[in-house]
RODO-578593 format. One line per field, with one value per residue (C-alpha): y, z, x. Coordinates in nm, 2 decimals, always signed. Layout:
# residues N
py <- Y, ... $
pz <- Z, ... $
px <- X, ... $
//
This chain:
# residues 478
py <- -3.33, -3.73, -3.86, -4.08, -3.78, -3.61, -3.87, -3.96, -3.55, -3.61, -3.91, -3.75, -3.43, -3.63, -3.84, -3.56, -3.36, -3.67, -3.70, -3.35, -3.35, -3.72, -3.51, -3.24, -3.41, -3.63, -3.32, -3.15, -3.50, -3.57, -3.17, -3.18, -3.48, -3.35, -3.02, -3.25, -3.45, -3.13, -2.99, -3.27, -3.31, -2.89, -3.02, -3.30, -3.03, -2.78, -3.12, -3.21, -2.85, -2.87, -3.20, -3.07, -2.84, -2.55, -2.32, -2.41, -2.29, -1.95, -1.86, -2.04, -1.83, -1.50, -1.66, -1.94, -1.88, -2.06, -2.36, -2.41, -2.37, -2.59, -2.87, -2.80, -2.84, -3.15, -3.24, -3.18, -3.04, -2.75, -2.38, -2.28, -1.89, -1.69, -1.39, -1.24, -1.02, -0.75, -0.80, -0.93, -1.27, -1.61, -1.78, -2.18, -2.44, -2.75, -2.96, -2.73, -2.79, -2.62, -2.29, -2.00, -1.67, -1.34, -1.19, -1.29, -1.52, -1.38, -1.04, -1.14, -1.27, -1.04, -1.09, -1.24, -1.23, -1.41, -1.68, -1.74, -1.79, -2.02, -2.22, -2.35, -2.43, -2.15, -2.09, -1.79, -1.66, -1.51, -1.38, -1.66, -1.93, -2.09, -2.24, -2.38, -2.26, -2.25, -1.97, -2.00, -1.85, -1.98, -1.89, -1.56, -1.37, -1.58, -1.59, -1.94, -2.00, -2.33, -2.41, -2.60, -2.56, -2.62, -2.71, -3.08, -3.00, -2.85, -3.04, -3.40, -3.17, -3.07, -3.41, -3.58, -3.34, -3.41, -3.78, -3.76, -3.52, -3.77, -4.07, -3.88, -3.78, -4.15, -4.26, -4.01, -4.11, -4.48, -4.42, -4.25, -4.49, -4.76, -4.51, -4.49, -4.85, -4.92, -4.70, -4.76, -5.12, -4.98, -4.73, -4.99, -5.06, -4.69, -4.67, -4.95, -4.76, -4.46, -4.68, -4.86, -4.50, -4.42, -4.73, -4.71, -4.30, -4.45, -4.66, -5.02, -5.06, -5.43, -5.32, -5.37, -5.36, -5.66, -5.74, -5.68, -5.83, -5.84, -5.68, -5.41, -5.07, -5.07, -5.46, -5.31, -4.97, -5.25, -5.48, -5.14, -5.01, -5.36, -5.36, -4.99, -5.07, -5.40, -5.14, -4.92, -5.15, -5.28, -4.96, -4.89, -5.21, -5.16, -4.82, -4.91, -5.21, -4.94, -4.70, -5.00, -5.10, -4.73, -4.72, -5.03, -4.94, -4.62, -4.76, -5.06, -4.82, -4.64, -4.95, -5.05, -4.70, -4.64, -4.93, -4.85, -4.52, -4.59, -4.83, -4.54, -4.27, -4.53, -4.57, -4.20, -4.11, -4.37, -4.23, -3.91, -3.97, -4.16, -4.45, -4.68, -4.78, -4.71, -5.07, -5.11, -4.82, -5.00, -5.22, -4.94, -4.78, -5.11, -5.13, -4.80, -4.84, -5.17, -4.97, -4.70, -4.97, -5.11, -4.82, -4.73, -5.05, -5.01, -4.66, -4.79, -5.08, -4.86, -4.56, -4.86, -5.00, -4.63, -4.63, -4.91, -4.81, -4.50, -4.77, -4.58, -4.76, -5.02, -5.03, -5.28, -5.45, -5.84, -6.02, -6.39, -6.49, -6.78, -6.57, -6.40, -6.67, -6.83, -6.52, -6.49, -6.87, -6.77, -6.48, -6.68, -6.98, -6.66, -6.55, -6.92, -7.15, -7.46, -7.45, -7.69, -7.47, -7.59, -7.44, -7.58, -7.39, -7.38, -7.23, -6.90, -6.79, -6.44, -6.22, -5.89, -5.70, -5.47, -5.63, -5.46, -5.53, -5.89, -5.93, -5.83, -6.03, -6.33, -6.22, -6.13, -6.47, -6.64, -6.41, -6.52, -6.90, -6.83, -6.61, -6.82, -7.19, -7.37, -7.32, -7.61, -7.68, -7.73, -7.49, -7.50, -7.25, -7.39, -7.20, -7.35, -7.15, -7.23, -7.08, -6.79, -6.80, -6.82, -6.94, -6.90, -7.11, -7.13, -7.39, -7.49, -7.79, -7.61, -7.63, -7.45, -7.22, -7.25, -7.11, -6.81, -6.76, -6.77, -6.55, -6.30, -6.35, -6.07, -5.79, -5.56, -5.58, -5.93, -6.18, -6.53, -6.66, -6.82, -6.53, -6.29, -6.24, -6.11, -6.27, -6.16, -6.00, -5.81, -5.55, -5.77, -5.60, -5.87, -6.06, -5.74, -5.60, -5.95, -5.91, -5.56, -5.63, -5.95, -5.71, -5.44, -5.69, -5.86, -6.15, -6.34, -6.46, -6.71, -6.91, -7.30, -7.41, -7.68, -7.75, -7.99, -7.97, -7.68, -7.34, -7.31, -6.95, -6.89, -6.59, -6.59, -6.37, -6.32, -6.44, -6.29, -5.96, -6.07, -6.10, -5.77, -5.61, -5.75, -5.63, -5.28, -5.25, -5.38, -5.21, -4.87, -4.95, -5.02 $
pz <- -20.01, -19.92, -19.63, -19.89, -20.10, -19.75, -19.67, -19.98, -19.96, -19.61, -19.77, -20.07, -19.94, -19.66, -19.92, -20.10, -19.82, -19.75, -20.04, -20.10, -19.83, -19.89, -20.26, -20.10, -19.90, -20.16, -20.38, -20.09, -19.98, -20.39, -20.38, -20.10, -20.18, -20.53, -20.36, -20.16, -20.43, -20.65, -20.34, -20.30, -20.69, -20.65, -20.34, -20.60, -20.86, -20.65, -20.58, -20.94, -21.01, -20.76, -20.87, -21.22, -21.16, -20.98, -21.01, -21.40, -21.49, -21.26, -21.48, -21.81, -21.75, -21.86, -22.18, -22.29, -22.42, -22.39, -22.55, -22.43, -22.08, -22.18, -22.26, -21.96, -21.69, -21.90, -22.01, -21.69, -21.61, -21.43, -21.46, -21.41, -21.39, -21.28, -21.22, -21.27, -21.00, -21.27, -21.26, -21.58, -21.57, -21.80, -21.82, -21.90, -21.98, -21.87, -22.14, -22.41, -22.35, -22.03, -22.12, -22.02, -21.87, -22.06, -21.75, -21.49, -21.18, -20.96, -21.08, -20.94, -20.56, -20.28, -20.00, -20.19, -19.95, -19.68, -19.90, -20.02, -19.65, -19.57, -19.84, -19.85, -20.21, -20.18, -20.47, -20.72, -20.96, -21.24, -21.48, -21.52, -21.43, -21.14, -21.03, -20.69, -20.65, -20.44, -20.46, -20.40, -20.40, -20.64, -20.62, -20.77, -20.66, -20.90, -20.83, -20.92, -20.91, -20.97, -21.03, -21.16, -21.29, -21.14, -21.40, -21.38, -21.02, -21.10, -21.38, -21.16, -20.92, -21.18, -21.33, -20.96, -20.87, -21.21, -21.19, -20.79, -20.93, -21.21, -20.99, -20.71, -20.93, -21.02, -20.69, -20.63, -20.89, -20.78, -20.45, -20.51, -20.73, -20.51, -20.21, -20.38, -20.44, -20.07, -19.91, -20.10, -19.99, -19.60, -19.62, -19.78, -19.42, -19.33, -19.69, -19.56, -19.21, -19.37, -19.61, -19.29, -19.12, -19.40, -19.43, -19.02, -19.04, -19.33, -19.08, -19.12, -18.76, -18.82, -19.10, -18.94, -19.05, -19.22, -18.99, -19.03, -18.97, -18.53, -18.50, -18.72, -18.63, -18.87, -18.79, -18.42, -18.47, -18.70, -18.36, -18.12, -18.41, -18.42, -18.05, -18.02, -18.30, -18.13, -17.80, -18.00, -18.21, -17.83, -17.68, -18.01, -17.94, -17.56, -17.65, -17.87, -17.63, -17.38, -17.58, -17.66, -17.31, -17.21, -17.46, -17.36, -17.02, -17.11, -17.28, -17.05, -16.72, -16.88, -16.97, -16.60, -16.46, -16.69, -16.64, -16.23, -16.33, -16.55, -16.28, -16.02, -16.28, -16.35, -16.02, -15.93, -16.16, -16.09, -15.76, -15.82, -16.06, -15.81, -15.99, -15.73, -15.49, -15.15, -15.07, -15.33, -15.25, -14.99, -15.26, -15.49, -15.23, -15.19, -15.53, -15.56, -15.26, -15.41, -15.75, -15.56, -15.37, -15.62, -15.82, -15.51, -15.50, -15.88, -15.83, -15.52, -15.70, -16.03, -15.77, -15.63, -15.97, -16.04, -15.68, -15.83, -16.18, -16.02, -15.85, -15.51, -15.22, -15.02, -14.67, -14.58, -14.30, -14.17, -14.24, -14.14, -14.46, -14.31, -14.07, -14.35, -14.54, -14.25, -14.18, -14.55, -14.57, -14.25, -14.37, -14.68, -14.52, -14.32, -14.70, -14.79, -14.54, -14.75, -14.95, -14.85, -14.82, -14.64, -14.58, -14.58, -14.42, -14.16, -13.84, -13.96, -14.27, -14.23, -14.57, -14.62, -14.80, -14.73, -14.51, -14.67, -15.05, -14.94, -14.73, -15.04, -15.27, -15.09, -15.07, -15.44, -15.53, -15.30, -15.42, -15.79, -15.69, -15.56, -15.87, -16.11, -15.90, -15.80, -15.46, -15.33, -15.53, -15.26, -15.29, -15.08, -14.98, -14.95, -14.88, -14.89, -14.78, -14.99, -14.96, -15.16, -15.27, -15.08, -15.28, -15.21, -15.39, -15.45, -15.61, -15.70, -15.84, -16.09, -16.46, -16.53, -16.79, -17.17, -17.35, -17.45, -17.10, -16.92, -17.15, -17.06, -16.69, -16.53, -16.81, -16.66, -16.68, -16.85, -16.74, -16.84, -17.04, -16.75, -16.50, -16.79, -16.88, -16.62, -16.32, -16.33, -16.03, -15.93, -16.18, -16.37, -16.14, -15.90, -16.08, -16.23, -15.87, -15.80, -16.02, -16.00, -15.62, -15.69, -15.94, -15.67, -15.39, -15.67, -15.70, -15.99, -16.03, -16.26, -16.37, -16.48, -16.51, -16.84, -16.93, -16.63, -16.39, -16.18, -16.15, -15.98, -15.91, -15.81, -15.61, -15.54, -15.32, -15.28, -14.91, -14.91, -14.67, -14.38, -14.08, -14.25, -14.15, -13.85, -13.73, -13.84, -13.66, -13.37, -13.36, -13.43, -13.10, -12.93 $
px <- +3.27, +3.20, +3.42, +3.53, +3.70, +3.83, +4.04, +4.16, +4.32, +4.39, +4.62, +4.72, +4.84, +5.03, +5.19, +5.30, +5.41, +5.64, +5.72, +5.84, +6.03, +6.25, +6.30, +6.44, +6.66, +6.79, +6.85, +7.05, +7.21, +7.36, +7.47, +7.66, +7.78, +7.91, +8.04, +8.23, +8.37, +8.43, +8.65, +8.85, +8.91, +9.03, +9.29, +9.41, +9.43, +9.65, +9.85, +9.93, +10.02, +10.28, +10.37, +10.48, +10.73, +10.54, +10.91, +10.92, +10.52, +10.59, +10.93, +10.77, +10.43, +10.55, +10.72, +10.44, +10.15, +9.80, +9.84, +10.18, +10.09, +9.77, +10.02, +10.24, +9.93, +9.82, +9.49, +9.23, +8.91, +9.03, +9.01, +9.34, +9.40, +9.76, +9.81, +10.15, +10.33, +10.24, +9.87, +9.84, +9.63, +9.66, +9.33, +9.35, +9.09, +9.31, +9.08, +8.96, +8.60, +8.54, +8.42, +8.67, +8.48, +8.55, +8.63, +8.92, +8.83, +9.03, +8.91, +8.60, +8.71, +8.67, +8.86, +9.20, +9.44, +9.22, +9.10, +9.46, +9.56, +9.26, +9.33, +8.97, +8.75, +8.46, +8.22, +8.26, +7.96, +8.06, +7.80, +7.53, +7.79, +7.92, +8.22, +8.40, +8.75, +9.06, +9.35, +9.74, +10.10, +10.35, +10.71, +10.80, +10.49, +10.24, +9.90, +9.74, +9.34, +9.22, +8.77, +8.59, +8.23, +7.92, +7.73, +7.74, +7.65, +7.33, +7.24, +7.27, +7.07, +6.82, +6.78, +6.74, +6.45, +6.30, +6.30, +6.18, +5.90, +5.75, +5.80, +5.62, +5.34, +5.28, +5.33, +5.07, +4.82, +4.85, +4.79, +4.46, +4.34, +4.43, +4.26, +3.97, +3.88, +4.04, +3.79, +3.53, +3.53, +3.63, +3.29, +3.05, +2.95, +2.88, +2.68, +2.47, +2.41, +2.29, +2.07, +1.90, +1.90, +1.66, +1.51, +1.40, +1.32, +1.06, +0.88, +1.07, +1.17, +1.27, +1.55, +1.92, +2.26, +2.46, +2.72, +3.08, +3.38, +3.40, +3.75, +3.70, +3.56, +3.23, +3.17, +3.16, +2.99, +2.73, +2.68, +2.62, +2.42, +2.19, +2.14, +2.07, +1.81, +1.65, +1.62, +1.42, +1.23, +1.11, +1.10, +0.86, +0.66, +0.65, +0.49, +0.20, +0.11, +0.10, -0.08, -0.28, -0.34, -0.38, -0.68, -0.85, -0.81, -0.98, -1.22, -1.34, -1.28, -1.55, -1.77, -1.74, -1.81, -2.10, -2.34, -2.35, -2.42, -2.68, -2.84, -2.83, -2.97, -3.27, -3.33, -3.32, -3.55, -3.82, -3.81, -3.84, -4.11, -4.31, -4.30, -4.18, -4.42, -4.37, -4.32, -4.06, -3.86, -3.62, -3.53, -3.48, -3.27, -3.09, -3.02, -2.88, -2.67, -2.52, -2.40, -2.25, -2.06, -1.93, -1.85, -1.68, -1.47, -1.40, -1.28, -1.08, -0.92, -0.85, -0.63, -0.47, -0.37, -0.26, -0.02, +0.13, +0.15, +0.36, +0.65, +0.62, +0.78, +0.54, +0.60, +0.88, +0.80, +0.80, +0.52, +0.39, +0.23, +0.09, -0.13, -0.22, -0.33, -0.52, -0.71, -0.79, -0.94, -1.14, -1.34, -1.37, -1.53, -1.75, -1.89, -1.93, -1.97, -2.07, -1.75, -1.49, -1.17, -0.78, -0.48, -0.15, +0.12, +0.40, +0.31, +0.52, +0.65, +0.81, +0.82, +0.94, +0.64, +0.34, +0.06, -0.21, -0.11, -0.03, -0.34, -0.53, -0.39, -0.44, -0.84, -0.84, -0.74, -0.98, -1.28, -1.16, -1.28, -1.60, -1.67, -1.56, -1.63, -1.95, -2.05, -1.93, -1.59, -1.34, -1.03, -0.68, -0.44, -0.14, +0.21, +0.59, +0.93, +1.24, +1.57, +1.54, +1.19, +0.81, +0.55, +0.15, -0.08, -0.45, -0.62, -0.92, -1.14, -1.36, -1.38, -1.09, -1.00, -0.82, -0.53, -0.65, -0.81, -0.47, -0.27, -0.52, -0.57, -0.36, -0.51, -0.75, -1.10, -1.06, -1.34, -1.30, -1.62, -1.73, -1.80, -1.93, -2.33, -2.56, -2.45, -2.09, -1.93, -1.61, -1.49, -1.25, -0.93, -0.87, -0.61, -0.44, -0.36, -0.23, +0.02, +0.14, +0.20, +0.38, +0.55, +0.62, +0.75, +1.03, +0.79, +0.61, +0.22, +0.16, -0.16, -0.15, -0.50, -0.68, -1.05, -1.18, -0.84, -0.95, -0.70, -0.35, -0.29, +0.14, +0.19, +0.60, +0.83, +1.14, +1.23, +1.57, +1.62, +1.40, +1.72, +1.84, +1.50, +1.44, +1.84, +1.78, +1.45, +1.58, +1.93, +1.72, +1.46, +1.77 $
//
């Protein structure tokens, strides 16, 4: 069964449960209540009897007959039944339309003497009918009963638990008419979950829930459900771009690999063949020496990319980045010594990071200008310390690069069109491992460059954590 059916039951059979049970107690509430009327009218009954003359209708019993007696006791709705100190018995319907029982009452009472002393109405079946009675002593040994019926008990019983009944079935009915159209509109909003659930399991990861009302259950389980289904729409999306990038890694790792293989594989064979003269196998072995070098550094850059693809820890220590970048624009003056290069920096700027990683980024960056510059465009390195942040800058003066250019500068193996054709160098890593260190120190690298304004290359660090470091080292030399 639907949820929807379930807890209309669930409702239904609580309802009627409840309901029983109010009938019930009605029904035993109006009975007792009519019990206790019906006793009290028996007390007034044994009242009026002695009222009338109680010593005239014990001497007049033996000599009057029904009707007689009938007229002394006066019109009533009592039973009234005597028994003479001779045993015989004189049964009298006080109003002529209560029916009188074939047999005696009192015939029919166990216990006689007791009840007479109590004094107390008790009830009395006789046959198929019922009655509530009292017994007494008259004068001269007379035995009096007095009931009444319970028929007009049970019927005012009977009638109560019939009306409860049909009312409770139409209270029933109404209620699970008025259930059904209630939770209907109530479970709309789970209809519409399970509709998107089928809607996403077909493929349409951008399908969502209408939302609900804020303070109401579904309108909440519709917002959790939403922003669960944005996560996995991105986690989705962050998947195939890493599939995607996991491909074209693949695929241009195996570009890169495969043309200094190919060179070396020429190269070998013309020697082996004899082909090469002897004065031209120096070059040859130059040649070959220079692919394996850089396949080397290709292979070096791509396990290092790999290390910090895996997040392992960098070694934390304090760093001047301003010696570091120094020592950087020195061996890059050393390579080109015509290129106009400066460096502006405080004397020390202390970072918390890796020397090694940071060391290389800061060559990586500088290579990236004399592979993508004219010899002689002038470049700075230039470093400022703010509060929280540290921020290393290169730039440059050459012909910069376009939109689509620096979207793509931080992918791997990407080349702007500028350094690609024959004369291209580096493998196309440089500025990738830039960024996964700024990535692994907490930091940011960002690109602003245009057609004609030269390059500005960001590399930022958080400077945060540097006295923290430099207190633990010292209280653990201590």
């Amino acid at each position: 069964m639907t949820l929807r059916i379930r807890l209309i039951l669930g409702l239904l059979g609580l309802m009627a449960v409840g309901l029983s049970i109010a009938a019930t107690a009605s029904a035993v509430a109006l009975r007792s209540y009519l019990v206790n009327q019906t006793d009290r009218q028996l007390r007034g009954g044994q009242t009026l009897i002695s009222a009338r003359g109680l010593a005239l209708i014990a001497s007049a019993a033996p000599l009057l007959g029904g009707a007689e007696l009938r007229r002394t006791v006066a019109p009533t709705a009592f039973l009234l039944e005597l028994r003479r100190p001779d045993g015989s018995a004189l049964a009298v319907a006080g109003d002529g339309d209560a029916p009188v029982p074939s047999g005696e009452l009192l015939a029919h009472i166990d216990h006689l003497d007791g009840r007479i002393q109590r004094g107390t109405p008790f009830s009395l079946k006789v046959g198929d009918a019922s009655y509530r009675a009292v017994v007494g002593t008259l004068p001269g040994g007379v035995t009096d009963l007095i009931a009444l019926p319970m028929r007009p008990v049970a019927n005012a019983t009977t009638r109560l638990i019939v009306v409860e009944s049909a009312a409770g079935a139409v209270v029933l009915a109404l209620t699970g008419e008025a259930a059904w159209l209630l939770l209907g509109r109530g479970l709309r909003p789970l209809r519409e979950i399970v509709r998107t659930a089928g809607a996403i399991a077909g493929g349409d990861l951008a399908r969502r829930i209408p939302p609900g009302p804020p303070r109401t259950e579904t309108g909440q389980l519709a917002t959790a459900l939403n922003a669960m289904l944005g996560q996995i729409q991105a986690a989705f999306e962050d998947r195939r771009r890493s599939t995607d990038r996991l491909r074209q890694f693949v695929a241009d790792a195996s570009h890169e690999l495969r043309t200094p293989l190919t060179s070396i594989r020429g190269y070998v064979d013309l020697l082996r063949q004899g082909i090469v003269p002897p004065t031209g196998t120096g070059d040859a072995l130059r040649r070959v020496h220079d692919e394996v070098r850089r396949m080397g550094n290709l292979v070096d850059d791509l396990l290092y990319l790999a290390h910090l693809d895996e997040a392992r820890p960098l070694e934390q220590s304090v760093v001047d980045l301003a010696a570091l970048a120094r020592d950087a624009v020195a061996d890059a003056a050393a390579v080109e010594p015509a290129r106009p290069l400066a460096v502006q920096a405080p004397d020390h700027c202390p970072v918390v990071g890796d020397p090694d990683a940071l060391r290389q980024v800061i060559g990586n960056l500088l290579a990236n200008v004399r592979a993508h510059t004219p010899p002689l465009t002038p470049a700075e390195v230039s470093l400022t310390a703010g509060d929280d942040r540290v921020c290393l800058q290169v730039r440059d003066e050459g012909p910069g690069m376009g939109p689509a250019d620096i979207e793509r500068a931080f992918d791997r193996f990407y080349r702007a069109a500028g350094s690609r054709g024959g004369g291209r160098v580096g493998s196309g890593l440089g500025m990738a491992i830039v960024a996964a260190v700024a990535a692994a120190h907490g930091g940011t690298a960002t690109v602003d460059s245009a057609f004609g304004a030269g390059t500005i290359v960001r590399f930022v660090l958080p400077s945060a954590g540097v006295e923290d470091l430099a207190a633990s080292r010292s209280v653990a030399l201590s």
